[in-house]
C-alpha positions in Angstrom: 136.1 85.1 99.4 139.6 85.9 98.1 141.2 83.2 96.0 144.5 84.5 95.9 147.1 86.2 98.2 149.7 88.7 97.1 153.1 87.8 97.6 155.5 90.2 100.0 158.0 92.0 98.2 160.0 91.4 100.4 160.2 87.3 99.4 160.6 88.8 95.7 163.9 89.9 94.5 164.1 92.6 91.4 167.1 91.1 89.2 166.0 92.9 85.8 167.2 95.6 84.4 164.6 98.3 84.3 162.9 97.3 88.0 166.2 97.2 89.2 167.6 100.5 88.0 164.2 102.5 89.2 164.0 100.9 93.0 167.7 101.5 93.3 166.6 105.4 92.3 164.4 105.7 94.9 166.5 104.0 97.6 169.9 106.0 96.8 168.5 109.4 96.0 164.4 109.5 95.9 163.9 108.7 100.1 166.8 110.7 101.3 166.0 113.6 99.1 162.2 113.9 100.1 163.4 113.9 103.8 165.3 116.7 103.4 162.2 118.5 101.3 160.4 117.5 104.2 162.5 119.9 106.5 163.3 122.5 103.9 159.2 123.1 103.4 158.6 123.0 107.1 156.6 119.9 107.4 159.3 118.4 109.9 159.1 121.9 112.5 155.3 120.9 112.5 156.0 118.0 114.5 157.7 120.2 117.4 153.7 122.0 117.9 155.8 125.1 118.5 153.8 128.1 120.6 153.1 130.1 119.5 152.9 128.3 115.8 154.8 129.9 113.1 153.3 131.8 110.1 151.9 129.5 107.5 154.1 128.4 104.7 151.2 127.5 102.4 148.8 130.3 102.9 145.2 129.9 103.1 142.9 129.9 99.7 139.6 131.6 99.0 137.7 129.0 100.7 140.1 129.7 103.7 141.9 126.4 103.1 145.7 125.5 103.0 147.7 122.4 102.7 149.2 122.5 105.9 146.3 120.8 107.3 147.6 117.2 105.5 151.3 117.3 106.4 150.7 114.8 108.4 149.6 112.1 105.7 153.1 113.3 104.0 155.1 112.2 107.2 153.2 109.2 107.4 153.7 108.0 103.5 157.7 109.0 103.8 158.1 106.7 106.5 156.2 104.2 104.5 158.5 104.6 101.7 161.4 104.7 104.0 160.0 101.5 105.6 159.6 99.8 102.7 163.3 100.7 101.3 165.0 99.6 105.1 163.7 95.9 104.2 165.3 96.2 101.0 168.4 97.0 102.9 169.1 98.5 106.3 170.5 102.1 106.8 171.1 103.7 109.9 171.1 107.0 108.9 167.6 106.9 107.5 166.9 104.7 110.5 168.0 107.6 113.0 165.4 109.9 111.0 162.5 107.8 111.2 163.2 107.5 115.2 163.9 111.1 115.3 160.0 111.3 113.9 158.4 108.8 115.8 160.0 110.5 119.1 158.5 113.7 118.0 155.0 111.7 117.6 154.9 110.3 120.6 156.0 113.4 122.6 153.1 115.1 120.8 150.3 113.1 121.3 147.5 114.2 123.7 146.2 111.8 126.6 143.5 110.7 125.2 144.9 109.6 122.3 144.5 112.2 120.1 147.3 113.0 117.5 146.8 115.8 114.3 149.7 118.4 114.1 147.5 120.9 112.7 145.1 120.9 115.2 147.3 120.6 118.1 149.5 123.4 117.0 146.6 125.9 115.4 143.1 125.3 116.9 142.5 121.9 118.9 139.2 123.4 119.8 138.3 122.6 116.5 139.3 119.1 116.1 136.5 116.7 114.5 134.7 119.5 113.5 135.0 119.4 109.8 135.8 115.7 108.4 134.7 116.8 105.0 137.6 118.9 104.1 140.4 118.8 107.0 140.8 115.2 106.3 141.8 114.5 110.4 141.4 110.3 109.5 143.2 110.6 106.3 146.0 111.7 107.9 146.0 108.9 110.7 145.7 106.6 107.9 149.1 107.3 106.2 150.5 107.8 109.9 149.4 103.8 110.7 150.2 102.6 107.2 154.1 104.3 107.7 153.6 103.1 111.3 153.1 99.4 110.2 155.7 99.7 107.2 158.1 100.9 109.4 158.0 97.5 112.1 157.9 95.1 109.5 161.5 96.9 108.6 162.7 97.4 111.9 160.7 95.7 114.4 160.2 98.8 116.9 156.6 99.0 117.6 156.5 103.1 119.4 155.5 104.4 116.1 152.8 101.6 116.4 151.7 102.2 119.9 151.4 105.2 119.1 148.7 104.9 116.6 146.8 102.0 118.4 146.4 104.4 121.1 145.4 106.6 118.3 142.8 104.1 117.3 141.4 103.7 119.8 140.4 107.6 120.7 138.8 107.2 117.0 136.9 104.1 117.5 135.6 105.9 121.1 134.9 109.2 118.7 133.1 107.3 115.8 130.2 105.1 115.4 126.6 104.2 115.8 126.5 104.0 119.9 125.4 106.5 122.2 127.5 110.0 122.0 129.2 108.8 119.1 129.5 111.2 116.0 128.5 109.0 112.7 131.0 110.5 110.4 133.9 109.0 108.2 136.5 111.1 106.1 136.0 113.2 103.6 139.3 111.7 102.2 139.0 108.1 101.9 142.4 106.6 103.6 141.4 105.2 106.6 139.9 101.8 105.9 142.6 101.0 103.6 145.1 100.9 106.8 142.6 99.5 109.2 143.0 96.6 106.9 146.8 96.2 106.6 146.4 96.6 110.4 143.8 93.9 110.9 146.4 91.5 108.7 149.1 92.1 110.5 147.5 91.8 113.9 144.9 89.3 113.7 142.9 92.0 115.4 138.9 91.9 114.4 138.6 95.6 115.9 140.3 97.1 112.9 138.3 95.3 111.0 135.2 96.4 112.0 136.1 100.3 112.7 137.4 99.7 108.8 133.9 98.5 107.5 132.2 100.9 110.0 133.7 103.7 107.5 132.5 102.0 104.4 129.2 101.0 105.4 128.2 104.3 107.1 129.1 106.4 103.7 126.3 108.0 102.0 123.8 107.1 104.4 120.9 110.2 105.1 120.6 113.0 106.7 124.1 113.5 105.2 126.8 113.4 107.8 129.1 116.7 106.6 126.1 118.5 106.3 125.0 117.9 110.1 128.2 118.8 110.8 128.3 121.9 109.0 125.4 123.0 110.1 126.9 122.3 113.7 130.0 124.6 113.4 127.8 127.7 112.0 127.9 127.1 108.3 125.8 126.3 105.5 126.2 123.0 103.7 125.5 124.8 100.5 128.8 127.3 101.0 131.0 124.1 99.9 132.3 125.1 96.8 132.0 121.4 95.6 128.2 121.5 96.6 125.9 120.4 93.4 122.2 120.7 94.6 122.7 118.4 98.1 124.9 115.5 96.0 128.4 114.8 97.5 129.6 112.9 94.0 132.9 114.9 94.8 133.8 112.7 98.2 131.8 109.5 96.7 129.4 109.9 99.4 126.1 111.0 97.7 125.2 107.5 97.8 125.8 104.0 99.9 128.7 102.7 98.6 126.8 99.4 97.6 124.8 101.7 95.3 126.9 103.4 93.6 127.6 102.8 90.1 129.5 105.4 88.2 132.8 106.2 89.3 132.1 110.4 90.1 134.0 113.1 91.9 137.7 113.1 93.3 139.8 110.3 91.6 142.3 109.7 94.1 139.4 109.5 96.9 137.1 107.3 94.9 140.7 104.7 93.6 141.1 104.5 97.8 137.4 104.0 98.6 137.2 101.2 95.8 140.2 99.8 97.4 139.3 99.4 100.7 135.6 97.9 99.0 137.6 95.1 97.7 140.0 94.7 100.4 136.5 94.3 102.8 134.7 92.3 100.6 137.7 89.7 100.8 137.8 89.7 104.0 133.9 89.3 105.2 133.0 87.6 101.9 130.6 90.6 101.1 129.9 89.6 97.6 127.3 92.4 97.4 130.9 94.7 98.1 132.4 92.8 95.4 129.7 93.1 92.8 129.8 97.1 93.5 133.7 97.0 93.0 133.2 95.0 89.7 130.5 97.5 87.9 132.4 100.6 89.4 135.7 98.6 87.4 133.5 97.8 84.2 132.6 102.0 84.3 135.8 103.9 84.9 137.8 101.5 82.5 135.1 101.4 79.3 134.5 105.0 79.7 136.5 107.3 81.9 140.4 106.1 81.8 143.4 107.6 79.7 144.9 105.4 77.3 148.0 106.1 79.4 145.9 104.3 82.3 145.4 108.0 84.0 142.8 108.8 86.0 140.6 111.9 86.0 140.6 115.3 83.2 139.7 117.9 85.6 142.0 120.1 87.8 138.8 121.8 89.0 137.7 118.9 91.1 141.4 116.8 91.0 138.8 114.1 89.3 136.2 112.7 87.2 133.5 114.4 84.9 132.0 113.3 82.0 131.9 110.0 80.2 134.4 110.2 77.3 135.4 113.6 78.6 139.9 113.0 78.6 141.6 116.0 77.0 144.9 115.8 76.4 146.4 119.1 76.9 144.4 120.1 79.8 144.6 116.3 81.8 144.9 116.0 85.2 145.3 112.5 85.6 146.9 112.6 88.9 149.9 110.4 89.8 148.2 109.7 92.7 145.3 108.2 90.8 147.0 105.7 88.9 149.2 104.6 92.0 145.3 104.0 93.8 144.2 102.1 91.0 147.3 99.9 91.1 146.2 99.2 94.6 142.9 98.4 93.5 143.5 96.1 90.4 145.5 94.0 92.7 143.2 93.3 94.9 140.8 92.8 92.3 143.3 90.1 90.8 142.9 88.3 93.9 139.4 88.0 94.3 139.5 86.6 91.3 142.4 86.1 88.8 140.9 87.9 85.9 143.8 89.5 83.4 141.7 92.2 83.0 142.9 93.3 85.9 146.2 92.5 85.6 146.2 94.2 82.3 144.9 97.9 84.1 147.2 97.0 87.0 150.3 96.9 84.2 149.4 99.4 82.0 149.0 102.0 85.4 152.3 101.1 86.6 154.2 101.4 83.6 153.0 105.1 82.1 150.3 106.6 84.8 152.8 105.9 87.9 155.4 105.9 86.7 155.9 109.4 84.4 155.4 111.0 88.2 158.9 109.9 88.7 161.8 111.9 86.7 165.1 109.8 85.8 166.9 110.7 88.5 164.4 110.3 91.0 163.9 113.8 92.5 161.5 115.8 90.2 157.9 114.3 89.9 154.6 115.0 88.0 151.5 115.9 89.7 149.4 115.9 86.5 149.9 113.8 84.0 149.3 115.4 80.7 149.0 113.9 77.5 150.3 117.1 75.0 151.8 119.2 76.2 153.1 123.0 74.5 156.6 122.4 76.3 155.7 124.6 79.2 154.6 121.6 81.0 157.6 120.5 83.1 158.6 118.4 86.5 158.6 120.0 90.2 161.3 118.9 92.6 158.3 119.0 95.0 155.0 120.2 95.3 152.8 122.8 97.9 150.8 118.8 98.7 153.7 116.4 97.6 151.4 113.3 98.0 152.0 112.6 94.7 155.7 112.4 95.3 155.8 110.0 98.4 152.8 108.0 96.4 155.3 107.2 93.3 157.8 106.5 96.0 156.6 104.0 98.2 154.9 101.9 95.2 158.3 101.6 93.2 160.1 100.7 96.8 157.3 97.4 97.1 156.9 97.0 92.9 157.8 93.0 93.6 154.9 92.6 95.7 152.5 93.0 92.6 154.4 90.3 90.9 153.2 86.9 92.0 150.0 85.9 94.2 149.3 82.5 95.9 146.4 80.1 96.4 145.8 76.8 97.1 148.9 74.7 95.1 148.8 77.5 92.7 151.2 80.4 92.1 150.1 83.1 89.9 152.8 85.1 88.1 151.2 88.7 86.9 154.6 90.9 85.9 157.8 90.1 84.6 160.6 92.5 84.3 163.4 89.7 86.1 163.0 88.6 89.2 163.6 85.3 91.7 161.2 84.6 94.5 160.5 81.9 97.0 156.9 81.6 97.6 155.5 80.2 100.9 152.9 77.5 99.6 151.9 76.4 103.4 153.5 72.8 103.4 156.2 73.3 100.9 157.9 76.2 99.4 158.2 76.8 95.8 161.4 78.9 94.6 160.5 80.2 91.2 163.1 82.6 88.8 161.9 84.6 86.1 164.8 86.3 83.8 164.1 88.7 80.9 164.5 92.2 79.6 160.9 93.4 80.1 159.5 95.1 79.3 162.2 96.0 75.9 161.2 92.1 75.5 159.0 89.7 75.4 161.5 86.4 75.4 160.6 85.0 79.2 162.3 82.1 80.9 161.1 80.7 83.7 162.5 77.8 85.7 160.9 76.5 88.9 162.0 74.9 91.6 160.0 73.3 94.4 160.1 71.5 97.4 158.9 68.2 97.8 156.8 66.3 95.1 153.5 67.0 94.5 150.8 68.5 91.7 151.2 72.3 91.7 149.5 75.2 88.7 151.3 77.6 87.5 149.4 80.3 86.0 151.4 82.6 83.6 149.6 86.2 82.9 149.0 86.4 78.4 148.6 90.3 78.3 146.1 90.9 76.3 148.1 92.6 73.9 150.1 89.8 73.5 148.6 88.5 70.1 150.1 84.9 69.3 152.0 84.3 72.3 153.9 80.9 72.9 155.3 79.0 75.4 157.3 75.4 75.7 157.9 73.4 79.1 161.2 71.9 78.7 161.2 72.4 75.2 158.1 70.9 74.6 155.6 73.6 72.7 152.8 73.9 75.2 149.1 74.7 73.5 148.6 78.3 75.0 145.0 78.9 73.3 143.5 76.0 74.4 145.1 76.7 78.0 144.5 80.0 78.6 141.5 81.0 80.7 141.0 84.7 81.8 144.4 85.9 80.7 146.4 83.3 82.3 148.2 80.0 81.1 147.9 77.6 83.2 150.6 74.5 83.4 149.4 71.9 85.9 152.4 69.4 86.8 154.5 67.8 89.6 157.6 70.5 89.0 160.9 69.4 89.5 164.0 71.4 89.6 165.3 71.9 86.3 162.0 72.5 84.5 162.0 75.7 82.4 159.3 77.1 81.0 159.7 79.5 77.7 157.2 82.3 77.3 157.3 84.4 74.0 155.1 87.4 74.6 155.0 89.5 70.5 155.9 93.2 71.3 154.9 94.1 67.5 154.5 98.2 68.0 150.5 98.5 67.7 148.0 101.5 67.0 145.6 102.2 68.8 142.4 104.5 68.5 140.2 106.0 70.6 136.5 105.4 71.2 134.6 107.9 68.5 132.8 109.3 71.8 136.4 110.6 72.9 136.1 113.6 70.4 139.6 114.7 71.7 141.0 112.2 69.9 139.1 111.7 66.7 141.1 111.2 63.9 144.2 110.5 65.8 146.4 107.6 66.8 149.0 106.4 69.6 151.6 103.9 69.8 152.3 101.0 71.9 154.2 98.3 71.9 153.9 95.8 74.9 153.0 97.7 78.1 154.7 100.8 77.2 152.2 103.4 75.8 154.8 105.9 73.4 154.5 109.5 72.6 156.5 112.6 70.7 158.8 114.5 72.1 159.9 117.6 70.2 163.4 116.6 71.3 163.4 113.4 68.8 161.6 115.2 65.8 162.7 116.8 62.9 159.8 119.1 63.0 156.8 120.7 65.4 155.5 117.8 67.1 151.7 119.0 66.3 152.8 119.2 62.7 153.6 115.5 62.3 150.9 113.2 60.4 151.3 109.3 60.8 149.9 107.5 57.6 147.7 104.8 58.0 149.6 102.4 56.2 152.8 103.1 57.2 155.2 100.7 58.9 155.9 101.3 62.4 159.5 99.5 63.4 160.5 98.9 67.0 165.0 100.2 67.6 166.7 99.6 70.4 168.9 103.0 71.5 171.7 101.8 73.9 172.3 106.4 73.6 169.3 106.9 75.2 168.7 106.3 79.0 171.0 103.6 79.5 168.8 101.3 76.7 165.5 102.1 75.5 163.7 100.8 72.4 161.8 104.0 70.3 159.3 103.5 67.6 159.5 104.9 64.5 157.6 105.6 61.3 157.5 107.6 57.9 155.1 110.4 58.9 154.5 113.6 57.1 154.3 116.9 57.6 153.1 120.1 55.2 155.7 122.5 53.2 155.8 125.8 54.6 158.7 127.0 52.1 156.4 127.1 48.9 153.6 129.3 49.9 155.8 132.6 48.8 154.3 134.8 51.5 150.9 133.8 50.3 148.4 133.7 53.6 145.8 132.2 51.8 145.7 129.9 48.3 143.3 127.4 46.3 146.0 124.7 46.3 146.2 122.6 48.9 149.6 122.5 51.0 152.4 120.3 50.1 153.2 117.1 52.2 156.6 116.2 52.7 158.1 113.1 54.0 159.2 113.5 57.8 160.9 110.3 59.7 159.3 110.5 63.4 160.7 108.5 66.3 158.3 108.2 69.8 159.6 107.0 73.3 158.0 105.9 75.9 155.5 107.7 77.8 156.9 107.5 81.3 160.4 108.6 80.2 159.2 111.8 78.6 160.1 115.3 80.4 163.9 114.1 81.4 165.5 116.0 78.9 165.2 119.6 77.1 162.1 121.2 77.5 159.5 121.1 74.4 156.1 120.0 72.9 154.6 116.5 73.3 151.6 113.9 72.0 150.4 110.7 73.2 148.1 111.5 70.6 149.4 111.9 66.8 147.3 113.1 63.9 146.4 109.5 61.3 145.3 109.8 57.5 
């Protein structure tokens, strides 16, 4: 069923500015930095299963609960992240720590395969006793994805050994034969690595134990009730228990079902992942027609302008349609990395800009604000105002977030470009060269610009051999009047755009260049009425950068400031500010304070006054002095 596959990062090189400045971040100081949080919090000593097990450095919650019982997944996404950096360029230091790891793995792993730290080192009587909230095949699936990351770097398979022989303890644990528990994970994870496993292997067993997962959610009698019941406890104790309905986990329904995007965001952005990725690779279009009307829901009614995902901290998710407060937002890094996941493999079941447009707009201001400047402070939540107490940790008591924002800017070139038959489809820009494996030929295509501070694009192409060959160029939606020109020749892009993409059909030849001019006129935009948080108010953006106040920039309280209607919004560039940015900015107004005499009350109204604001881009916000901030700015 898919059309389209993504090309590897690795064939994509990041020559622009901004891409290149951020992954060069996270290689130099994000990777090695989080390893040695990794230590300094205690989740490295968990791998040595000492006896007996040290106090607990996260202590246990109301509902008896703590962290510790996901370290694991944190290993597993730091060597992924590591992984992905060592094919960027190989280190041996970071090498060395990754070994170090694996050894420990290995060395702890149990006979029959078995392999959770927790368990092992606090209550292995227990294990596979509560998949609703310990989250046992969550953590195996970040262990297999860092497993797999790490021997496409390297080529040393023990790490991957490891969790085959992991595998295969779960596939003898789970499914519908005799003795076999019919459970899946509370925390959907899993199927998403079974996948990357079956691709890289060729192996139909991953496959299956992958769709096994997927298929078997939601089904009745409820598996986490069964087995709460089974270890003593009553289903209705879970504090995220509403009348029998497991909306939190997505699993209140068969997946095929469901039709509102509901509970944990980061859970459901996996789930839908692994949806797509199965219903490319079975051709289950009844999958793909769930994924699409789950897509049509969360984006037309429950997604921050920001492309955030999820208000509430009670339930780290969704709640209500038009319900996205500002102040108050969750909108979890981790969310908007999942749906990144998601929209691309979306994009290449079929290549819809729609997609590509949520895809963009999530990488550029929900992911990304969860990375500070200088690439070791992150965001958990993602708030949209903020009173200035709002601020960055340099890590977290459940740092998934930070080894999430990580290991997505370390592969950022592999959402670039996707392949098909004599097509090459070319989603992002930002500068880049690539040479793209089209089966009998390879294509070598270069793409230089200063995205996303422009939208001036040149791209020249390069192929081997002769032959016909499309090339389909992404038009972002909010790219109103675009043009192009193929060797200086305007090229019609209305009457050749389809579904977001120009497409240029032509025996290439080296030396063609084709000119893309993408407007980045600063635009307003408004919220649906139903959105009652932000009635009345505007934001900015201009191209894919969605723009906010900081109180740093501002003349006056950031709450005070009152953008006109009419007023003209210009675009500056401010080589002062982070190395090169370009900030908006607008004649707002704000109301005199100096003229009321004392007076707490009057019948005149107060006096505007003329205020100049300037708003930066959302993900850079938070890297310099504390102090209030607004997506959202009050309109008359």
């Amino acid at each position: 069923m898919r059309k389209f596959a993504p090309v590897d990062f690795t064939r994509v090189s990041l020559t622009g500015a901004f891409w290149r400045e951020r992954l060069e971040t996270v290689l130099t100081r994000t990777i090695p930095s989080q390893y040695e949080k990794l230590g300094s919090s205690g989740i490295l000593e968990s791998l040595l299963l000492l006896d007996p097990p040290p106090p607990l450095r996260i202590p246990r919650g109301p509902t008896g609960h703590t962290h510790q019982v996901f370290w694991d997944s944190d290993i597993g996404k730091w060597i992924e992240a590591a992984g992905y950096a060592l094919r960027h360029r190989r280190d041996p230091d970071i090498e060395a720590k990754v070994d170090d790891i694996v050894d420990k793995l290995a060395a702890a792993q149990m006979e029959d395969g078995y392999l959770n730290l927790w368990y092992q080192g606090h209550e292995i009587e227990n294990r596979w006793t509560n998949l609703r909230d310990r989250h046992e095949l969550y953590n195996a699936g970040h262990l297999l994805e860092g497993a797999i990351a790490y021997f496409q770097a390297t080529g040393r398979r023990k790490l991957l050994d490891v969790m085959e022989r992991y595998l295969d303890h779960i596939r003898t644990t789970f499914g519908t034969g005799p003795g076999q528990k019919r459970g899946y994970c509370g925390h959907q994870e899993i199927e998403i690595a079974l996948v990357k496993l079956y691709r890289l292997t060729g192996e139909k067993k991953q496959l299956d134990l992958a769709a096994y997962f997927i298929n078997e959610r939601g089904r009745q009698p409820h598996y986490f009730d069964i087995e709460a019941v089974a270890r003593g406890d009553d289903p209705k104790n879970f504090h995220f228990y509403k009348s029998g309905n497991h909306q939190y986990s997505q699993s209140h329904k068969p997946v095929r079902e469901q039709d509102k995007v509901v509970g944990h965001a980061v859970r459901a952005m996996y789930m839908y992942t692994a949806m797509a990725d199965l219903a490319a690779e079975l051709g289950d279009a009844e999958l793909k027609r769930a994924c699409e009307v789950l897509w049509n829901d969360v984006t037309s009614t429950r997604m921050y302008v920001t492309g955030g995902f999820g208000p509430s901290a009670s339930n780290e998710g969704f709640t209500t349609d038009y319900d996205l407060p500002n102040d108050t937002a969750y909108a979890e890094t981790c969310a908007s990395v999942a749906v990144i996941f998601w929209a691309q493999r979306m994009l290449n079941l079929d290549l819809d800009g729609k997609y590509a447009d949520i895809m963009e707009l999530a990488l550029f201001n929900g992911a990304l604000s969860g990375l500070s400047r200088d690439g070791e402070h992150y965001f958990y939540e993602n708030k949209l105002e903020s009173d200035g107490t709002h601020q960055r940790w340099d890590w977290h008591p459940c740092p998934c977030c930070t080894m999430n924002v990580s290991r997505l800017v370390a592969s950022v070139g592999g959402y670039f470009y996707s392949v098909g038959e004599n097509v090459v489809a070319m989603h992002l820009y930002g500068g880049n060269s690539a040479t793209l494996d089209m089966g009998a030929r390879k294509v070598r295509v270069e793409e230089t610009s200063n995205y996303p501070w422009s939208g001036n694009i040149r791209i020249s192409v390069d192929p081997e051999g002769e032959g016909a060959l499309d090339l389909k160029l992404r038009i972002p939606g909010w790219a109103k009047g675009a043009k192009a020109s193929l060797n200086g020749t305007p090229v019609d892009v209305a009457t050749g755009t389809r579904d977001g993409y120009l497409t240029i059909s032509r025996d290439w030849r080296k030396g063609d260049v084709i000119e893309l001019d993408l407007p980045m006129h600063p635009q307003r935009i408004f919220a649906n009425p139903r959105v009652k948080m932000d009635q009345n108010k505007v934001t900015l953006r201009r191209g894919p950068l969605v723009y906010c106040l900081e109180q740093v920039d501002n003349p006056v309280p950031v709450p005070e400031i009152v953008l006109p209607r009419m007023a003209e919004i210009a675009a500056r560039e401010r080589q002062d500010l982070f190395d090169g940015i370009t900030v908006l900015e607008a004649e707002g107004k704000t109301l005199a304070k100096d003229d009321w005499n004392g007076d707490l009350y009057r019948t005149s109204p107060p006096t505007p006054q003329p205020v100049t604001l300037t708003a930066v881009p959302y993900y850079i916000w938070a890297n310099r002095e504390l102090g209030p901030m607004a997506v959202w700015i009050r309109e008359n």
